[in-house]
N, C-alpha and C positions, 0 to 999 in steps of 0.2 A: 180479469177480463169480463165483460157486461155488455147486454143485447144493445146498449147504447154506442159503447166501442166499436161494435163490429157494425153493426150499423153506418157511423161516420165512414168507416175505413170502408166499407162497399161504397157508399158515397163520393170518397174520393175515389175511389179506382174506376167506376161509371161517369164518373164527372171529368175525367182526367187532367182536374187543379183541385187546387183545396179553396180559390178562392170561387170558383163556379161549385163546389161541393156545400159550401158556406150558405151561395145562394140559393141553389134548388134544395137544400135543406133545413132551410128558414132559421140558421143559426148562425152568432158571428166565427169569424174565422179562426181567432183565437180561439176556440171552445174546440175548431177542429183541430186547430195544430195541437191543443194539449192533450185532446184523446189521443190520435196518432203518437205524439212523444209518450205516452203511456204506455198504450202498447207494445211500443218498441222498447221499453224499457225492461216491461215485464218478461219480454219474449227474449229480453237479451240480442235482438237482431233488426237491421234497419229493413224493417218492409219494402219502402219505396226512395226513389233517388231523382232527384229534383233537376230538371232542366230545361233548356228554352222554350219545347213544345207543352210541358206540360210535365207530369207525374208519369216514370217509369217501373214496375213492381221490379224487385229483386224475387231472388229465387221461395228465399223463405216465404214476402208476399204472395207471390203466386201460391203456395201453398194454403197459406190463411186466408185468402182471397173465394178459393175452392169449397174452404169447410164453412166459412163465413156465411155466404151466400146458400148453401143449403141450408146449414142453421137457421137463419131468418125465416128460410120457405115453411122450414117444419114447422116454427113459431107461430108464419100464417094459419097455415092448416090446423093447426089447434084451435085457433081462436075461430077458424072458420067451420071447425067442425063443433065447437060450444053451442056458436051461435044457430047453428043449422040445426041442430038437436031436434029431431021431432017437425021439423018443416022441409020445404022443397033442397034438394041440392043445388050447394051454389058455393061460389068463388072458382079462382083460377086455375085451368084444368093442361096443362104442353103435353101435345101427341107429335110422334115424329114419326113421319113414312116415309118408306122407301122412294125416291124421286122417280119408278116407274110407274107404283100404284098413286101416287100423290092427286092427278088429275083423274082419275076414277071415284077415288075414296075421300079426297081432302074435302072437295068444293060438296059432295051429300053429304060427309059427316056435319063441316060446318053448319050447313042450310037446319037440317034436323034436330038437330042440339040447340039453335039458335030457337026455333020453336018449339020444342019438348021443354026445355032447361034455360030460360032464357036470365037466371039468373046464374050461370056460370061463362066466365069468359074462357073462350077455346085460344089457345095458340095453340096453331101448326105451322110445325117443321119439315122440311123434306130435305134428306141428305141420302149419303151411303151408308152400308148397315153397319160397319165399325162406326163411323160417328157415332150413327144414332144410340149402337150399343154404350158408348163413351159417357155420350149425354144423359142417357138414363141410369149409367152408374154414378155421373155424379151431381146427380139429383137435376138434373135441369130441365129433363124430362118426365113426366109422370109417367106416362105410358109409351110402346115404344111398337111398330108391325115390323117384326122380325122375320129372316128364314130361321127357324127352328123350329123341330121336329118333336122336341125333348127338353125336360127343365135341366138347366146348366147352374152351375155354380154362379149363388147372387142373383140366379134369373128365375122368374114365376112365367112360366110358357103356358099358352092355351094357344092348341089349332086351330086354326079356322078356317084353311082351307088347302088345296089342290093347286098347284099354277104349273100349266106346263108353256115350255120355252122354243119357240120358232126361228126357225131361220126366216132371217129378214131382207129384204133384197129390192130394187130399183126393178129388176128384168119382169118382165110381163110373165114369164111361169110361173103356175101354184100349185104342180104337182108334188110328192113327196120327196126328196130330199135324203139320200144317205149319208150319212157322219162324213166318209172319206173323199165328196165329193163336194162337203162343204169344206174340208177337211183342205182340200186346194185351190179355195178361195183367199183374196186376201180379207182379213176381219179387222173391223172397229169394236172391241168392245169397253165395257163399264172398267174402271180402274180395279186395280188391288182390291179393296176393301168392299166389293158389291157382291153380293152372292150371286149374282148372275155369272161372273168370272170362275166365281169358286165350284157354282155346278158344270159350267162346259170344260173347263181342266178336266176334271174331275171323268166326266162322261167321256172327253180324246184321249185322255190317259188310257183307261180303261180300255180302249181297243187298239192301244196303242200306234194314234195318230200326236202329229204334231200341227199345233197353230200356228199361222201367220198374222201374227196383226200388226197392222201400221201405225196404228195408234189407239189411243185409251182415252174417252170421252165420256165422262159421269153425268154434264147436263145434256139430260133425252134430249130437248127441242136442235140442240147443236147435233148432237149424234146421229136423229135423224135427218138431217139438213143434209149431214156429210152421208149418210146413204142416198139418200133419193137424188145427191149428188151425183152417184156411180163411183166415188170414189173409194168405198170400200163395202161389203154386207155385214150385217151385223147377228147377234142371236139375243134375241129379247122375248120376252112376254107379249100378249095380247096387249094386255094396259096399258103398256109403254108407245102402241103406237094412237091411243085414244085420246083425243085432244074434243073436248068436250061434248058434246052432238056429233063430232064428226070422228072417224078416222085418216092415220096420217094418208100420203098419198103412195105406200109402199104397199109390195108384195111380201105376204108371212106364209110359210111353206112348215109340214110338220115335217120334222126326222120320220123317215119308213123305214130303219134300223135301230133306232131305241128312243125312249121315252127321257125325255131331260123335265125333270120333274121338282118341285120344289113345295116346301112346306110352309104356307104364309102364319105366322104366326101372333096374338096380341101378348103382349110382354110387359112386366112388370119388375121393376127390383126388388129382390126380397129383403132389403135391409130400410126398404120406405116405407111410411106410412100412410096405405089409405084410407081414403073418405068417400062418404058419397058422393059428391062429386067426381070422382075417380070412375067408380062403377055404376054411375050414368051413363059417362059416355063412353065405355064398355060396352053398356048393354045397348046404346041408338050404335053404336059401330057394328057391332054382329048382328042386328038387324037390320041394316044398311046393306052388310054383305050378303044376308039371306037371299031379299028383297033384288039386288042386281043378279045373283047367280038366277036364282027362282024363273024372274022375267027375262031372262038372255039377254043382259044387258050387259054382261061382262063374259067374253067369250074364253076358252082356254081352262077353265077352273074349272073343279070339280068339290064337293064336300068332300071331307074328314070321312073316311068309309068308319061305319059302327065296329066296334069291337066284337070279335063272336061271343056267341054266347056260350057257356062252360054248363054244359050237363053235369047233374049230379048221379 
């Protein structure tokens, strides 16, 4: 097996034929089909299964598909960190944000990086945070803004900040809001996998309320539609109702019975390899968030309180 193999064989699975695999990799098609029968030889198992749409992987595929495609990324990063040696940071850098902070953080990390580092190309993501976690375990993200509080197994955690979560609502009141009185509302919240789910369980549990929700909506602009609809309230972040210059057209209300609190964190996997480019846009990200906390441009957060200090 050779960077050439695995190469063709992401080719074809991006390309999904071998003979559009052929062409956007400027080789004939024969050369693909005999890497593919190679590999599969070697591997003793048929990667992929041929049919009228196009190239299907099998299970094993999908497996070599997974390492394949990091493989190469690492190979980039080498070459792109030879080259960089001693000069500016540069090459391709995938951050993935949470889809509440996304329109807060995505569009000034972009803008920043793009004129700080304009020799690194940014992709951004924005999912829920099992994705995102998923993604950055399997290499497809570089970096990742997580809720965690604490390094986890495979995970390199650094806080960065405070976010606390409001009840969110159509009704023209802004005063505070008890748990048990949201608590007999009906609620829309984020799916399964968004830590905005996992802290309000977490906070009704605890005072041992029960939720009502009608349903579970992950894209914000749909979520908030269906609030300022009236057809349910929600509990979200500040950020999630920031739609770029403007805020949405909702009422956000604190808890005045407890603090629903959460830890934004930047995230890394411990089993990647960085580069400068990595810890670029690291370092314009946490200045990006100084800079909105600092100027009150992102409301609800708070910093990381300092650790005390330990007399001797």
């Amino acid at each position: 097996m050779d960077l050439r193999q695995l190469r063709y064989f992401v080719g074809i699975v991006q390309a999904g034929s071998l003979s559009r695999a052929a062409d956007q990799l400027h080789v004939a098609q024969s050369a693909i089909s005999h890497h593919l029968a190679s590999l599969e030889a070697e591997l003793d198992k048929q990667l992929v299964t041929r049919g009228p749409k196009g190239i299907v992987l099998t299970e094993a595929g999908t497996v070599l598909y997974r390492h394949a495609e990091s493989i190469l990324r690492h190979v980039a990063f080498a070459k792109q960190d030879a080259m960089s040696a001693l000069a500016v940071p540069s090459g391709h850098v995938a951050i993935g944000f949470p889809a509440a902070l996304a329109a807060i953080l995505g569009y000034e990390l972009f803008v920043r990086v793009r004129t700080a580092y304009p020799q690194i190309l940014l992709h951004l993501v924005d999912g829920n945070s099992s994705l995102l976690r998923e993604l950055l375990d399997n290499g497809r993200l570089d970096i990742a803004i997580l809720f965690a509080d604490y390094p986890q197994r495979g995970l390199a955690v650094e806080p960065l900040l405070l976010e606390e979560l409001f009840y969110v609502t159509s009704d023209a009141a802004t005063g505070p809001i008890s748990l048990a009185d949201a608590a007999r509302s009906a609620l829309l919240l984020p799916g399964p996998g968004s830590g905005i789910q996992r802290v309000v369980h977490e906070a009704f549990k605890q005072r041992g309320l029960n939720i009502t929700t009608v349903g579970e909506i992950d894209t914000i602009y749909t979520l908030r539609r269906a609030v300022a609809s009236g057809i349910a309230n929600t509990i979200l972040p500040w950020s999630a109702l920031y739609d770029g210059n403007r805020e949405a057209n909702l009422t956000y209300r604190r808890f005045e019975d407890a603090q629903l609190i959460r830890t934004v964190a930047l995230c890394f996997s411990e089993v990647a390899q960085r580069n400068p480019a990595f810890d670029a846009v690291a370092t314009v990200l946490k200045a990006a968030v100084r800079d909105l906390i600092e100027g009150g441009h992102w409301q609800g957060v708070s910093p990381i309180p300092a650790p005390p200090e330990v007399s001797l």
